[in-house]
VOKOL-360375 format. One record per residue (C-alpha): residue number from 1; x, y, z. Coordinates in steps of 0.001 Angstrom, whole numbers. Example, Ala and Ser with C-alpha at 12.3 -4.5 7.8 and 13.67 -1.06 7.14 Angstrom:
<pts>
+------+---------+---------+---------+
! roro !       u !       v !       w !
+------+---------+---------+---------+
!    1 !   12300 !   -4500 !    7800 !
!    2 !   13670 !   -1060 !    7140 !
+------+---------+---------+---------+
</pts>
This chain:
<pts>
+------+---------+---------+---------+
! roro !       u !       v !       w !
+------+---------+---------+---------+
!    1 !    4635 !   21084 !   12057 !
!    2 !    1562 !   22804 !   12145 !
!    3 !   -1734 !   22937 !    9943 !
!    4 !    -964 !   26235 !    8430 !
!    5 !    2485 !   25146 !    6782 !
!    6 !     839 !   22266 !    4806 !
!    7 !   -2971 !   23425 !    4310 !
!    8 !   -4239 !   24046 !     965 !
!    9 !   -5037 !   27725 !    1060 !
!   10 !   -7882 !   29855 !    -130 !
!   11 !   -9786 !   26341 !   -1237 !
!   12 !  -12559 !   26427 !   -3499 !
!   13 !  -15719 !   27375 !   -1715 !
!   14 !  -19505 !   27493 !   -2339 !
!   15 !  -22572 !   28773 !    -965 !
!   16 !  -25495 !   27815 !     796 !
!   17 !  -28208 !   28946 !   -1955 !
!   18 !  -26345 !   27320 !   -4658 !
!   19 !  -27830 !   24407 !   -6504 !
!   20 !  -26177 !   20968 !   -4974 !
!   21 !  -25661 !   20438 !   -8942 !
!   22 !  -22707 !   23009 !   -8714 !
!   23 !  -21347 !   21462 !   -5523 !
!   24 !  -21209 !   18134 !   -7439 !
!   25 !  -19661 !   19530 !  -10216 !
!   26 !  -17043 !   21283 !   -8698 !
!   27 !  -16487 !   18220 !   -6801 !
!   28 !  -15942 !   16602 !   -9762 !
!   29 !  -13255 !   18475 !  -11857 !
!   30 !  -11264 !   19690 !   -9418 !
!   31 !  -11033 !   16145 !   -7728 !
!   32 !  -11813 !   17005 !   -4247 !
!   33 !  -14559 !   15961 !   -1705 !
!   34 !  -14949 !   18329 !     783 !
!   35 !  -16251 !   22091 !     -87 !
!   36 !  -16477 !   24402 !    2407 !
!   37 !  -19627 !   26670 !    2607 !
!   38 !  -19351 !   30467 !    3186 !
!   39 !  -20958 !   33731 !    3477 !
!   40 !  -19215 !   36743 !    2934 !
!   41 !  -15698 !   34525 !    3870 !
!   42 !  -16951 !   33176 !    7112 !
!   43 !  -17667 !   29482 !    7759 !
!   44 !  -21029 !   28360 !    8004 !
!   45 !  -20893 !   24964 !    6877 !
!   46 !  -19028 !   22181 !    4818 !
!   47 !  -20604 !   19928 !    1901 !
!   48 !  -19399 !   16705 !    1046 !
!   49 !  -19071 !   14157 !   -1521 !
!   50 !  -21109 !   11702 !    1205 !
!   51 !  -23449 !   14384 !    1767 !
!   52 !  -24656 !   14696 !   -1377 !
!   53 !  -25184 !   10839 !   -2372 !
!   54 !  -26802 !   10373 !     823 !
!   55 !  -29463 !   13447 !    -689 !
!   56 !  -30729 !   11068 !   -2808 !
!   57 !  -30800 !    7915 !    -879 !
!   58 !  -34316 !    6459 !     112 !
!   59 !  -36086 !    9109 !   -2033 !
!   60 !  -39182 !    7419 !   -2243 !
!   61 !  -42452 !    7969 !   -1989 !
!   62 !  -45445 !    6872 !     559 !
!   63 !  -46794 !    4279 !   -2217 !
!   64 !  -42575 !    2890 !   -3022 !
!   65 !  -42254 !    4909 !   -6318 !
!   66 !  -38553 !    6108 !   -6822 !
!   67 !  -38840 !   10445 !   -6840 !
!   68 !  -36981 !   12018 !   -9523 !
!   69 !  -34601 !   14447 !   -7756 !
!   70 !  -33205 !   17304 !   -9642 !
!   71 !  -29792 !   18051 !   -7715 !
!   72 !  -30426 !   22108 !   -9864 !
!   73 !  -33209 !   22638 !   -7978 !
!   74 !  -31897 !   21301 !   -4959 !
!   75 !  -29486 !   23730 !   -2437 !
!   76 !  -26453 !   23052 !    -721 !
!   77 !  -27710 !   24118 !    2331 !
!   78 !  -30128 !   21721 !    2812 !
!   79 !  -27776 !   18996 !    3031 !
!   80 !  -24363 !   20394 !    4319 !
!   81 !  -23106 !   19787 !    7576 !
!   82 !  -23524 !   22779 !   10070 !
!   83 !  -21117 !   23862 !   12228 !
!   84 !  -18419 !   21645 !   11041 !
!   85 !  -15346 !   21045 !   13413 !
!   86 !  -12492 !   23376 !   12563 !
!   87 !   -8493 !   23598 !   13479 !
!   88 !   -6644 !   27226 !   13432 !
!   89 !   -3750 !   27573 !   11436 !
!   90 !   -1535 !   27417 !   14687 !
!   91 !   -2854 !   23675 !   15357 !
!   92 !    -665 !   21103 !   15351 !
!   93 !    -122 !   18041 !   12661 !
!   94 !    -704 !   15494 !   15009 !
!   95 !   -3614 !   17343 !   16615 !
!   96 !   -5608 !   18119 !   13554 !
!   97 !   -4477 !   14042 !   12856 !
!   98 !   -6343 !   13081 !   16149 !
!   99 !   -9266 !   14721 !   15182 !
!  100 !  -10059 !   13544 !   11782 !
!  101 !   -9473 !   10036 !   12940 !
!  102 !  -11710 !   10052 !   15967 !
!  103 !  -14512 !   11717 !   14890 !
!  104 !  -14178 !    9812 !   11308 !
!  105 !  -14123 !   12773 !    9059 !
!  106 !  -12516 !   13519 !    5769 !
!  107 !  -11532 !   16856 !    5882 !
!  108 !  -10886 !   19765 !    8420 !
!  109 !  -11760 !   24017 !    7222 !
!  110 !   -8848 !   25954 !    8790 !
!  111 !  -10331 !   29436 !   10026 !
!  112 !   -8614 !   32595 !   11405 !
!  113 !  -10525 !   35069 !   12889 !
!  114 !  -13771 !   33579 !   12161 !
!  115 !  -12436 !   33695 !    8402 !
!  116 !  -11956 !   30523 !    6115 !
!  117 !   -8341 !   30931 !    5476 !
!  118 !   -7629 !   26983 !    3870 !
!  119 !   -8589 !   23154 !    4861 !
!  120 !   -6323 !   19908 !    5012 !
!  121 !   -7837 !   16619 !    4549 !
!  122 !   -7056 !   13023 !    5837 !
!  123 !   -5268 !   12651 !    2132 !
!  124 !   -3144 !   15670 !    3028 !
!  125 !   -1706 !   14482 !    6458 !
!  126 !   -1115 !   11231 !    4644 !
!  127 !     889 !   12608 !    2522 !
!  128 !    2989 !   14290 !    4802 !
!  129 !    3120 !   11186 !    7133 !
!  130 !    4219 !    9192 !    4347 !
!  131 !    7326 !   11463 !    3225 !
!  132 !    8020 !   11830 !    7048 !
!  133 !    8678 !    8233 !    7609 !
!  134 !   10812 !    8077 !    4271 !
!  135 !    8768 !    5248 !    3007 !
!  136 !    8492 !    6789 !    -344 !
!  137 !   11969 !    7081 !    -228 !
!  138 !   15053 !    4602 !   -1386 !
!  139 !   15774 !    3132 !    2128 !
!  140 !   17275 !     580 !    4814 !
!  141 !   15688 !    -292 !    8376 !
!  142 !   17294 !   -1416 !   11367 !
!  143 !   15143 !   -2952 !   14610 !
!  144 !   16746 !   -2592 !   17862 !
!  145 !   14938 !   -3686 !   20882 !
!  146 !   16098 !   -1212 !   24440 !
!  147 !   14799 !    -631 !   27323 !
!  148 !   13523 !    3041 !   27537 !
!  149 !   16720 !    4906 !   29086 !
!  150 !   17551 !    8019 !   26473 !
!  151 !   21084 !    7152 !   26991 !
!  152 !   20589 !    4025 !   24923 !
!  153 !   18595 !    5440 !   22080 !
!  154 !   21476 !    8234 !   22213 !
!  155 !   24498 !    5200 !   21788 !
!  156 !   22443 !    3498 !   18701 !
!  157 !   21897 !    6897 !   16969 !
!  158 !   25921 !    8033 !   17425 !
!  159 !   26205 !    4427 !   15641 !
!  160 !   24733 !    6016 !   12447 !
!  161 !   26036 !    9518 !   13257 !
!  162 !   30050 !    8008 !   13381 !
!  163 !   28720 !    5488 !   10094 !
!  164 !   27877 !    8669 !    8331 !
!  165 !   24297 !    7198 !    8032 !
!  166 !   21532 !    9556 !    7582 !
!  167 !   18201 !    8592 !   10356 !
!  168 !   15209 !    9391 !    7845 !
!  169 !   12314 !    8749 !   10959 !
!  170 !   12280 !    6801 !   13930 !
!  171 !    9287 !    4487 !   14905 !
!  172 !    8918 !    3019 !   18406 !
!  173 !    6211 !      -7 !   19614 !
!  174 !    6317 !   -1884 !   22939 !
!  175 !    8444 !   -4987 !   22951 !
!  176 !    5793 !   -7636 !   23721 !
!  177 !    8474 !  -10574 !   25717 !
!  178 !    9568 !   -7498 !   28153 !
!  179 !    7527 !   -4848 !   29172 !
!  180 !   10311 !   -2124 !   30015 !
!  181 !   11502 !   -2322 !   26796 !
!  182 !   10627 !    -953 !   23151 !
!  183 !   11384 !   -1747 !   19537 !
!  184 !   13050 !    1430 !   18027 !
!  185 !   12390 !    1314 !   14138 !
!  186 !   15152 !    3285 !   12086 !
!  187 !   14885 !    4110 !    9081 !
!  188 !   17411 !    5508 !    7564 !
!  189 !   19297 !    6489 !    4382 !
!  190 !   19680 !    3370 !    1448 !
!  191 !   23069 !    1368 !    3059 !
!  192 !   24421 !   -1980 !    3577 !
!  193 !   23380 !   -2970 !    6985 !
!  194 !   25262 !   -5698 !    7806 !
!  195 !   27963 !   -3831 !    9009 !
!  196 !   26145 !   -1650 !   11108 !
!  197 !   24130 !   -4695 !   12739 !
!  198 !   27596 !   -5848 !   13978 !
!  199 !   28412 !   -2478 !   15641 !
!  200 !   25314 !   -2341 !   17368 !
!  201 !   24723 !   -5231 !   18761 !
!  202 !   28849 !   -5070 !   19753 !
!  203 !   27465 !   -2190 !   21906 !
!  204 !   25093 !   -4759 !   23888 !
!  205 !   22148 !   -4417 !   21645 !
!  206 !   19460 !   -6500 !   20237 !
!  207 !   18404 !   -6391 !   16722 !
!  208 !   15300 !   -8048 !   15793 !
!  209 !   15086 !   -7595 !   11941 !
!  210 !   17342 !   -5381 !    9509 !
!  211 !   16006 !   -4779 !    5641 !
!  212 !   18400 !   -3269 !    3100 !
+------+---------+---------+---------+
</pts>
């Protein structure tokens, strides 16, 4: 999937010479925390809920007194974040993923021709991560520990295809007694798994936990 088929589009926006007041409200009733900052629809910046309670951290004068700030007189563009990191439409899930978790940010603008056409924000890919791996979802899970020849992965799954067993996601981690082999999670459709434990490990495999 890519960012384009999940971002929100044409997301509420602000500017740099408005008052961080309207940034915060806006922020407020619409329930977001990212805001991107234009000019004339291009990208010039991004204001966030962190951004705008660090504006008023440490204000204090020389002599310790606490200075009234007055987030109407005070503009977004003093405190945004210039040239924010950005993903294209055509960027991948698990791309856009990657970059929100290593550089520890909230939210990603999507642009198009230098033009702000949406953002998607750690909550979004969540979201979609979530309903991927079916965990919303009424549903069973069989571990089976193989070694890592397709051919085996291949056998288990025609086990569910032959059940009539719907795979919702598979998950895989490394199998920490033998190194050439992995721990496939399946999780699949809401079924009684005893029976299908039986016919999997009858075809020479190990299961290391099965949940109904």
């Amino acid at each position: 999937m890519i960012v384009g088929e999940m971002m929100v589009k044409d997301p509420t926006t602000v500017k740099k010479t408005d008052p961080l007041k309207k940034a915060q409200d806006l922020m407020g009733r619409q329930h977001i925390r990212h805001l991107p900052v234009t000019e004339k629809e291009e990208l010039v910046g991004i204001i966030t809920e962190s951004d705008i309670r660090e504006a008023f951290v440490g204000a204090k004068t020389k002599d310790g007194k606490v200075r009234v700030l007055n987030p109407a007189k005070m503009k977004v563009g003093d405190y945004m974040t210039i040239n924010p990191m950005v993903v294209t439409p055509e960027t991948h899930i698990e791309d856009a993923a990657l970059l929100i978790y290593k550089n520890k940010i909230g939210a990603l603008p999507v642009i198009k021709r230098n033009k702000l056409v949406g953002i998607v924000s750690i909550l979004d890919i969540l979201g979609l991560f979530v309903d991927m791996m079916g965990i919303l979802h009424s549903s069973s899970r069989i571990d089976v520990i193989m070694d890592k020849d397709p051919k085996n992965f291949d056998k288990v799954s025609n086990i569910f295809q032959k059940s009539d067993v719907n795979i919702i996601s598979v998950g895989m981690s490394p199998y920490p007694k033998d190194k050439k082999k992995r721990i496939y999670f399946f999780r699949v459709e809401l079924c009684d798994t005893h029976t299908l434990v039986q016919q999997i490990e009858k075809a020479g495999f190990k299961i290391s936990a099965a949940i109904n």
